[in-house]
C-alpha positions as CSV (number, residue, x, y, z in Angstrom):
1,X,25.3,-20.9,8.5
2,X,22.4,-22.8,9.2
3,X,19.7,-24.7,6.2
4,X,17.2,-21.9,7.1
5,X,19.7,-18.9,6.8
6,X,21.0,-20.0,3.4
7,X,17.2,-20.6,1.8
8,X,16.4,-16.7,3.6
9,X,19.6,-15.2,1.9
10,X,18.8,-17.1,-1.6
11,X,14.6,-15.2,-1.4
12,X,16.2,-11.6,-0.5
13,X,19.4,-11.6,-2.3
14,X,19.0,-8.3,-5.1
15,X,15.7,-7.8,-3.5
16,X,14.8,-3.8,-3.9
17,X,13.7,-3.4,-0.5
18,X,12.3,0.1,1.4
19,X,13.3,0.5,4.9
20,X,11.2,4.1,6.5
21,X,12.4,4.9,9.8
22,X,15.8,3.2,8.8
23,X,17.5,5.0,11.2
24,X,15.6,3.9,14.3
25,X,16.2,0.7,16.5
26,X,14.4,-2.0,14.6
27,X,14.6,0.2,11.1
28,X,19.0,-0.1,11.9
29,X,19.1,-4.1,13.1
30,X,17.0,-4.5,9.7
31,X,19.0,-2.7,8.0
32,X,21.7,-4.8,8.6
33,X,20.1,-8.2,8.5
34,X,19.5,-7.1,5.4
35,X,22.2,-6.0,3.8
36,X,23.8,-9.6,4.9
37,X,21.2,-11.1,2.6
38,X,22.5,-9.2,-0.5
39,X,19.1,-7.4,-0.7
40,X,19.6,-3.8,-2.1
41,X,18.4,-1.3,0.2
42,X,16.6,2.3,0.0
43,X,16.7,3.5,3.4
44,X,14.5,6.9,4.3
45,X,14.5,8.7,7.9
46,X,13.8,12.4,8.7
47,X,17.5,12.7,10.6
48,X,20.1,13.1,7.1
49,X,22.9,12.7,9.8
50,X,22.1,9.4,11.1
51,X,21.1,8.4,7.9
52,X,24.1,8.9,6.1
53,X,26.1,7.0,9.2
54,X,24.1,4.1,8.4
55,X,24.2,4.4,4.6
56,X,27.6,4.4,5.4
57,X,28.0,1.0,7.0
58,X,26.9,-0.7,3.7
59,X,28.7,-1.9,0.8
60,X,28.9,0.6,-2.0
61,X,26.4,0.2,-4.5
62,X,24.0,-1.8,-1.9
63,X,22.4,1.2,-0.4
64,X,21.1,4.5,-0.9
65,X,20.0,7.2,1.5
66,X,16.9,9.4,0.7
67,X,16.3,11.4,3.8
68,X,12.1,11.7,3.9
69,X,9.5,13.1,6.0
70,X,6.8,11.0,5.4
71,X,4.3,13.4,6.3
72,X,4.4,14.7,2.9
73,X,3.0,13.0,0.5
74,X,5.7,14.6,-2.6
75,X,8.8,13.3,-0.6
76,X,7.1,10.1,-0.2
77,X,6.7,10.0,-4.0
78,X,10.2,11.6,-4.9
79,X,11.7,8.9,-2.1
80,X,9.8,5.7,-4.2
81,X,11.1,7.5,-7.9
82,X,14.7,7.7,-6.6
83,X,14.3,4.2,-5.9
84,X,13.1,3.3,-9.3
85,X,15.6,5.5,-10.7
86,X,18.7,3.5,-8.6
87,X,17.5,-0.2,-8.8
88,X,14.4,0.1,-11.4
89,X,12.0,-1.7,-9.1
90,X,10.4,-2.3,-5.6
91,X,9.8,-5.7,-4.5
92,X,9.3,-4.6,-0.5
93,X,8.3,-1.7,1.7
94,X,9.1,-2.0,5.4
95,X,7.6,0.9,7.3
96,X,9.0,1.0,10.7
97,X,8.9,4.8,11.6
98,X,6.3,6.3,14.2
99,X,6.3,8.2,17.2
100,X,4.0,8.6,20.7
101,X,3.3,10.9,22.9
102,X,2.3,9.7,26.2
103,X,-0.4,11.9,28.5
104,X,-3.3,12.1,30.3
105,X,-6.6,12.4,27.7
106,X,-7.3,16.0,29.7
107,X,-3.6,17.0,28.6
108,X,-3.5,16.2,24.9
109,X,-3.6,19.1,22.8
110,X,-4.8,19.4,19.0
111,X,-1.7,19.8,18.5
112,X,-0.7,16.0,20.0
113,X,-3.3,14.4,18.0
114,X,-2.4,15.6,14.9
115,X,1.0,14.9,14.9
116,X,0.4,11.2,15.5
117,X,-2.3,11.0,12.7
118,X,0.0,12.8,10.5
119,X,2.7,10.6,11.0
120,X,2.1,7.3,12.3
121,X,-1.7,7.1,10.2
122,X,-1.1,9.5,7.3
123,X,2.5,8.4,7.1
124,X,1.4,5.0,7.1
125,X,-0.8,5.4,4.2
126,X,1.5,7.8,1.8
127,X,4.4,5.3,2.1
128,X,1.8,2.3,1.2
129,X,0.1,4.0,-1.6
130,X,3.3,5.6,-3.3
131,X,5.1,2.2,-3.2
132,X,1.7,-0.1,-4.4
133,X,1.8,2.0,-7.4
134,X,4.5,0.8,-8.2
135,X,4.7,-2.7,-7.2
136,X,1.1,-2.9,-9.4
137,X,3.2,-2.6,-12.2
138,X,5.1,-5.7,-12.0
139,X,2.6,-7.7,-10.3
140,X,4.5,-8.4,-7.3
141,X,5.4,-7.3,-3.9
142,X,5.3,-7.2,-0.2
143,X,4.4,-4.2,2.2
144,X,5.6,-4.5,5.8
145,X,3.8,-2.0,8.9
146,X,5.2,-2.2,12.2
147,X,1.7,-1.1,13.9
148,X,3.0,-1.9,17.5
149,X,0.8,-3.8,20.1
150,X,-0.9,-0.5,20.6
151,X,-2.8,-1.3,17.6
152,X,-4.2,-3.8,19.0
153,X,-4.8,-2.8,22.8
154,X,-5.7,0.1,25.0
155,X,-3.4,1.6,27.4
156,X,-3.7,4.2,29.9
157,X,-1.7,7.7,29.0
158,X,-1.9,6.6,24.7
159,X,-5.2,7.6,23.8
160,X,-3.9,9.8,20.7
161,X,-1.2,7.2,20.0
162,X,-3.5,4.6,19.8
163,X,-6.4,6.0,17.9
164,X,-3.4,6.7,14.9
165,X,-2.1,2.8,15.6
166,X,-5.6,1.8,15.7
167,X,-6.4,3.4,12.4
168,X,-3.4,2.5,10.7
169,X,-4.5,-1.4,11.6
170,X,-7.9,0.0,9.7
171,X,-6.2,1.1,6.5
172,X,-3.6,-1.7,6.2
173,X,-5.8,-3.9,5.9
174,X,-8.2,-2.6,3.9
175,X,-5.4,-1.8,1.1
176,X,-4.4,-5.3,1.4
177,X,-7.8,-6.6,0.4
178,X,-7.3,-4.5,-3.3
179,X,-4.0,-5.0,-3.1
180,X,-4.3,-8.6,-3.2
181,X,-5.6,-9.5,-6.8
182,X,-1.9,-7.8,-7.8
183,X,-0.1,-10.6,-5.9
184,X,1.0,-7.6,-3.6
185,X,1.2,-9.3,-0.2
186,X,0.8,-7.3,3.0
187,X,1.9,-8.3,6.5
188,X,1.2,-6.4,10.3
189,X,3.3,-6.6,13.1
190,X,1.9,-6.2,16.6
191,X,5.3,-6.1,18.9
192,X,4.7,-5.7,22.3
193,X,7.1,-3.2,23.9
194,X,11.0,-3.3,21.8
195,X,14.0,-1.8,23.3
196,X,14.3,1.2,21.5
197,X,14.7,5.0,21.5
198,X,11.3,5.1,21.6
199,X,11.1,5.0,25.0
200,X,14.0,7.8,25.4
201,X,11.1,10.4,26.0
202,X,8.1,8.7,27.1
203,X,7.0,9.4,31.2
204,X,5.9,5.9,31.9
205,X,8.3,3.7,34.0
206,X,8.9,0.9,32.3
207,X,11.7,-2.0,32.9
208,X,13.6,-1.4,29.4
209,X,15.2,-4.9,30.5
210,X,12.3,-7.3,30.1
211,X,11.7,-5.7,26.2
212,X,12.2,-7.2,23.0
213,X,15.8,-6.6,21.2
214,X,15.9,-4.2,18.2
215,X,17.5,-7.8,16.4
216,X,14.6,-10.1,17.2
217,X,11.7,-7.9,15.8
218,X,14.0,-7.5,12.6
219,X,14.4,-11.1,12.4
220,X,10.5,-11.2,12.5
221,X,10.4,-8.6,9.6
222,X,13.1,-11.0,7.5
223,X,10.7,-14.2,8.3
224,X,8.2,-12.7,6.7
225,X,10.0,-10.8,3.5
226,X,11.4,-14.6,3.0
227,X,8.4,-16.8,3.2
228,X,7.7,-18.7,0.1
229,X,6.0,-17.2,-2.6
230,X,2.7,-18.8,-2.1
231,X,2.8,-18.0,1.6
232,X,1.4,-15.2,3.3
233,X,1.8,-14.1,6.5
234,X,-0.6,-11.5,7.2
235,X,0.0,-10.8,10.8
236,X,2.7,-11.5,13.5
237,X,2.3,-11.0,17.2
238,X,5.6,-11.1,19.6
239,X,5.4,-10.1,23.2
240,X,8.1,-9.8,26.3
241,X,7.4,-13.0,28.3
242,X,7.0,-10.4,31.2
243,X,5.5,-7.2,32.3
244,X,6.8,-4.4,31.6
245,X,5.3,-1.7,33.4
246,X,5.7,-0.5,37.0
């Protein structure tokens, strides 16, 4: 083990740390970065199946699994009390969970933009304000949002996907600006296209090959959750090194 792997495992180990979407691809590589580190880990995702196979792959007494739908805002409170009941604090909330649907702006239905406001905005903002209560307490702590380059740019067939990415961008960091004087840091990250199941249902032909691995976005998460104290890394930006789109 490496200088730099040693220091990383020393900053996370008992850490408290808030994985939503836990069961996705980048939610399951963090997972178990993580659990490496000694951290102890609170993971929430709508599936209670999947949830409980990765709970499983743990060590006992390092994880628990709160299945959540973070749409609504009392499971979103209930998931941050069971985590104060279990390990009595929360130094870190990684939110990794979101959806898209991909179509044509004369397709979407009211239906398709409300459920990507509702979970990848909404969502966004239950999971931050339940969990910054919180970490206000103790004066500490570090919120994680996996906004997606989509927050960043326009792309043909993601209009409704990218006005919730978009807004979530808005909200994070606005929060961060009050959350700030509470020594609550707050960090974005802009990936550009990660081989997940993301892409399992989206239309677009895209060449899954050229993506990012689950394990190097997670490994950009860790860098963060690990920098010094003093040190805050607001945003981080990775991108394939080619394009991925036929």
């Amino acid at each position: 083990m490496i200088e730099g792997d040693v220091k990383k495992c020393e900053e996370m180990r008992n850490k408290v740390v808030v994985i939503v979407g836990a069961t996705g691809g980048i939610g399951s590589a963090l997972t178990l970065k993580l659990e490496r580190t000694g951290a102890m880990l609170v993971l929430a995702a709508r599936q209670a199946d999947r949830l409980s196979q990765l709970s499983a792959a743990i060590s006992d007494g390092q994880a628990i699994a709160v299945p959540t739908d973070i749409t609504q805002p009392d499971q979103v409170e209930a998931l941050m009390q069971k985590a104060i009941a279990q390990f009595g604090q929360i130094d870190a909330l990684v939110n990794v969970a979101g959806a898209g649907i991909m179509k044509q702006f004369n397709k979407l239905e009211a239906a398709d933009l409300d459920a990507m406001l509702e979970l990848n905005l909404k969502g966004c903002f239950y999971t931050m304000q339940a969990a910054a209560n919180y970490m206000k307490d103790k004066r500490s702590g570090h919120i994680c949002n996996v906004i997606g380059i989509l927050g960043k740019h326009s792309m043909p067939m993601a209009t409704a996907y990218c006005a919730s990415k978009f807004g979530a961008v808005g909200l994070s960091k606005c929060m961060a600006e009050e959350l700030r004087r509470y020594n609550i840091k707050t960090t974005l990250f802009y990936f550009g296209g990660v081989d997940t199941p993301f892409w399992d249902g989206v239309s677009l032909k895209v060449d899954r090959s050229k993506m990012l691995r689950p394990e190097t976005a997670a490994d950009a998460i860790l860098y963060a959750l690990s920098a010094e104290p003093q040190a805050v890394p607001m945003e981080i930006n990775i991108q394939p090194d080619s394009h991925l789109f036929f």
